[in-house]
C-alpha positions in Angstrom: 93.4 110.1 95.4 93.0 109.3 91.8 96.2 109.9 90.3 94.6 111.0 86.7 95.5 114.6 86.0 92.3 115.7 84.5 88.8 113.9 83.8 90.3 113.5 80.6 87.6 110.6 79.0 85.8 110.1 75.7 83.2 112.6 76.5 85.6 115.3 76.0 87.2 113.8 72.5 83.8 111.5 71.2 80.7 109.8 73.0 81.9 106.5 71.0 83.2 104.0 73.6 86.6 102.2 72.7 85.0 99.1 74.1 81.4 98.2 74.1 80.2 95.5 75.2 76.5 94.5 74.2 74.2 91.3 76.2 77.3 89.2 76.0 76.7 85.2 76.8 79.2 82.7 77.4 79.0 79.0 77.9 82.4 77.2 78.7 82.5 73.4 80.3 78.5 73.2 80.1 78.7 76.6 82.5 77.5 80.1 81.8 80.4 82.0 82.5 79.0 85.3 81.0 75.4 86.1 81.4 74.2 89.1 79.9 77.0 91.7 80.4 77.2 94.8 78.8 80.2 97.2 79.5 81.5 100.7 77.8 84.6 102.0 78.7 84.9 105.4 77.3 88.5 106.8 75.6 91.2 107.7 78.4 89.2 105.6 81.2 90.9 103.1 83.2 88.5 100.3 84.4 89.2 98.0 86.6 87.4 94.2 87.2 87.1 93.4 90.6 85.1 90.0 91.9 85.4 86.3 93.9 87.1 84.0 91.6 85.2 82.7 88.7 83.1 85.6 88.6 83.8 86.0 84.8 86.3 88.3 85.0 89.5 86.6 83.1 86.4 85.7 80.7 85.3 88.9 80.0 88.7 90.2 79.4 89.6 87.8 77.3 86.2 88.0 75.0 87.2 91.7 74.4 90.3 89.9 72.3 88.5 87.3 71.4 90.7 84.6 73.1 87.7 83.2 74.5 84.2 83.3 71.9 80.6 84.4 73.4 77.5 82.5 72.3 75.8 86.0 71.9 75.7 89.7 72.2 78.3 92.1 70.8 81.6 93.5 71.3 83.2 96.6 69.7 86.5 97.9 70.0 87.0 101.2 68.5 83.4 101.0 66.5 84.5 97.1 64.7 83.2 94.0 66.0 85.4 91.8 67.4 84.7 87.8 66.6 84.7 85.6 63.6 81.2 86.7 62.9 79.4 89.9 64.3 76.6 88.7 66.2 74.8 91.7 65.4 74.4 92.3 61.8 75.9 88.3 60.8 78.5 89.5 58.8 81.3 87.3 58.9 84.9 88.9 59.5 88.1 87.2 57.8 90.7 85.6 59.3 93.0 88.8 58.4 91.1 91.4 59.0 90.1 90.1 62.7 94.1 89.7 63.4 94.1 93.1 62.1 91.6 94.6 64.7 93.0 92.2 68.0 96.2 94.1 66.9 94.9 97.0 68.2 94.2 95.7 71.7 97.0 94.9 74.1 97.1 91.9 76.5 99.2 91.8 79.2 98.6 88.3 80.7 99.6 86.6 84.2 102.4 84.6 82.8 104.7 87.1 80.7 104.4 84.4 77.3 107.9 85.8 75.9 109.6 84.0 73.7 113.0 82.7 75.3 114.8 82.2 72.5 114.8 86.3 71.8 116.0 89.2 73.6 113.7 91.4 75.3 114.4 94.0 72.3 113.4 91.4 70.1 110.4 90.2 72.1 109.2 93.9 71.6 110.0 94.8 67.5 108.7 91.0 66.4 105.0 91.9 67.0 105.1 95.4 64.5 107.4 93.8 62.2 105.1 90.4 61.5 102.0 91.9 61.8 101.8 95.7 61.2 104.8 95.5 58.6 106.6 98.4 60.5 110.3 98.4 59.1 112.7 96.2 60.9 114.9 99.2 61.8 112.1 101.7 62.9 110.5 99.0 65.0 113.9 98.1 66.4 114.3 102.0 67.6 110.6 102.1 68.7 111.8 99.1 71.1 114.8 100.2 72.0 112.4 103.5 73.3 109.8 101.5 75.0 112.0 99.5 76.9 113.6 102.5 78.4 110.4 103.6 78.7 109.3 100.6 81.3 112.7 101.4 82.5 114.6 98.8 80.9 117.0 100.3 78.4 119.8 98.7 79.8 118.1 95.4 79.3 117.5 95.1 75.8 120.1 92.4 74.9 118.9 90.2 77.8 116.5 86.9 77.4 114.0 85.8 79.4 115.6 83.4 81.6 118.2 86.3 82.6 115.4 88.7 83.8 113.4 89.1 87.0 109.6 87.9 86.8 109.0 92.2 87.3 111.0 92.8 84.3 110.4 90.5 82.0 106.4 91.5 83.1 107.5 95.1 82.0 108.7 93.5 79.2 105.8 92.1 78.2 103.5 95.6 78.6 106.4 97.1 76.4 105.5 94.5 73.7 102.0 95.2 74.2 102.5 99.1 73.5 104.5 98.3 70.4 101.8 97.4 68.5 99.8 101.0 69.2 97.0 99.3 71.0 93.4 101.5 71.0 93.4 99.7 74.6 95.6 97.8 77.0 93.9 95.0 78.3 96.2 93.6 81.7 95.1 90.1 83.4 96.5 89.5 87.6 99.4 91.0 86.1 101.1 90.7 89.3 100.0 87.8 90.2 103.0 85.5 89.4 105.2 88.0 91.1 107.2 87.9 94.0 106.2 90.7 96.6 108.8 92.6 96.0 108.6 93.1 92.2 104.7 94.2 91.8 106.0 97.8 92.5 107.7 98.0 89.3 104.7 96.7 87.5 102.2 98.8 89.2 104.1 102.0 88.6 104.2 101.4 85.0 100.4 101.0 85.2 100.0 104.0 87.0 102.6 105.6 84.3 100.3 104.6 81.5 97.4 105.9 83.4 98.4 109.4 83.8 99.4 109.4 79.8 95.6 108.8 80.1 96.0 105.1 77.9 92.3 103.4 77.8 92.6 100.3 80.3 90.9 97.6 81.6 92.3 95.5 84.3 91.5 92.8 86.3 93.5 92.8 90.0 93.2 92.1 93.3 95.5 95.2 94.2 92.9 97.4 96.0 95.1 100.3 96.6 95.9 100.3 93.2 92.9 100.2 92.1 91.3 102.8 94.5 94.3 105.6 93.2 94.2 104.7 89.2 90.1 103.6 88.3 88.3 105.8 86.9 85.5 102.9 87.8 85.3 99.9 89.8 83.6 96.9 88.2 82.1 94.2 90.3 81.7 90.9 88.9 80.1 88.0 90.8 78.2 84.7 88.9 78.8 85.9 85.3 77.3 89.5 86.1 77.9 93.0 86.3 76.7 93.5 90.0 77.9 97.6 90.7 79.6 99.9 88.8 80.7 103.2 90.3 84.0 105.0 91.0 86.3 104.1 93.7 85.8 106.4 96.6 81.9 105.6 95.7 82.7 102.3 95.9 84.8 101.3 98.6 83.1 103.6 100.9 79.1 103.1 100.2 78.8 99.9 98.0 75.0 99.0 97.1 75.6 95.7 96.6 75.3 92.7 99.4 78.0 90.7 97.6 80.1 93.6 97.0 80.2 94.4 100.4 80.5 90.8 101.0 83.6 90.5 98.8 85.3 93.8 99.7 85.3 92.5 103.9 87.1 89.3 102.3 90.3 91.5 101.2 90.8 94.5 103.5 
């Protein structure tokens, strides 16, 4: 059961896509890692990036930031181009104004990348103070909220080192929604995580998916994925292979190598 409340997606605000991604190509170590993928993923939606490893997947999530640059194509997020130089039109984009736009995009990655020197308050107010210029003291409340909103109030003076791999994870989205991302972008997040903690991750997920946040995920967590998608996304050798809901999906996939990789996890 998809756990969204309502159908609630860009077609009922704008037909604009927050991401869209255009022909994208991607050579990295003399391999193409992206060939030829275009994606939209329309306001509210939660997409999820499913595939064998070294599909493209990490890649693709990663050119949406632009941690990782593609050879050609576009990408949009929000209507701007996202690169040092739109490979559309050629226009180069400045240092400042591209760290303007990947401020709008949230990456939650594997490994939590918090700084252990701060508290997880601080790891979460640094971002809109440095970058966005928010006030110290209004960030520092809008922390103090988001923390208790991933459950954590009563961990806001802790450091890394004195927090659980699931919590400092939680941590980590929290700092991601400081910075009033268009869309949340989340890598394996729980794949450095014990068993026991992916719960806690997941159910933030799912939190932010009801509150109808734009998403785009790469997992391995099928049943997560089969409740929260709004669409599936197969990735196998660079390419978009299928793209269809979840019940669709899992129950009547088109594709050989989907149907291939979906016996390999269930």
């Amino acid at each position: 059961m998809n756990l969204k409340e309502s159908p609630m997606s860009a077609t009922s605000e704008t037909t604009a896509p927050v991401v869209s991604v255009r022909d994208a190509c991607c050579t990295l170590g003399g391999r193409k890692v992206l060939d030829n993928v275009s994606l939209d993923v329309m306001r509210g939606q939660v997409v999820v990036l499913i595939g064998p490893s070294g599909a493209g997947k990490t890649t693709l999530l990663r050119s949406l930031n632009h941690l990782e640059s593609v050879d050609s194509g576009s990408i949009l997020v929000d209507g701007m181009p996202i690169g040092h130089r739109d490979l559309t039109s050629g226009k180069k984009v400045g240092t400042t104004e591209l760290a303007r736009r990947r401020s709008q995009i949230g990456f939650v990655f594997q490994h939590f990348n918090l700084f252990p020197h701060m508290t997880a308050a601080e790891n979460v107010w640094n971002g809109p103070v440095r970058v966005l210029g928010t006030p110290k003291d209004e960030a520092r409340r809008n922390a103090l909220a988001l923390l208790e909103r991933v459950g954590l109030g009563d961990k806001a003076e802790s450091r890394p080192s004195q927090l659980s791999g699931g919590q400092q994870q939680r941590v980590a989205i929290a700092r991601a929604l400081a910075m009033r991302p268009k869309v949340m972008l989340f890598d394996e997040p729980t794949s450095a995580l014990d068993v026991e903690m992916v719960g806690e991750v997941l159910e933030v997920m799912r939190e932010l998916a009801r509150e109808h946040m734009t998403m785009v995920a790469v997992t391995h967590e099928m049943r997560f994925a089969r409740e929260v998608a709004d669409r599936i996304v197969v990735m196998d050798a660079g390419r978009i292979i299928e793209d269809a809901p979840p019940d669709q999906l899992f129950s009547n996939p088109r594709h050989e190598r989907t149907k291939t990789f979906l016996s390999t996890i269930a």
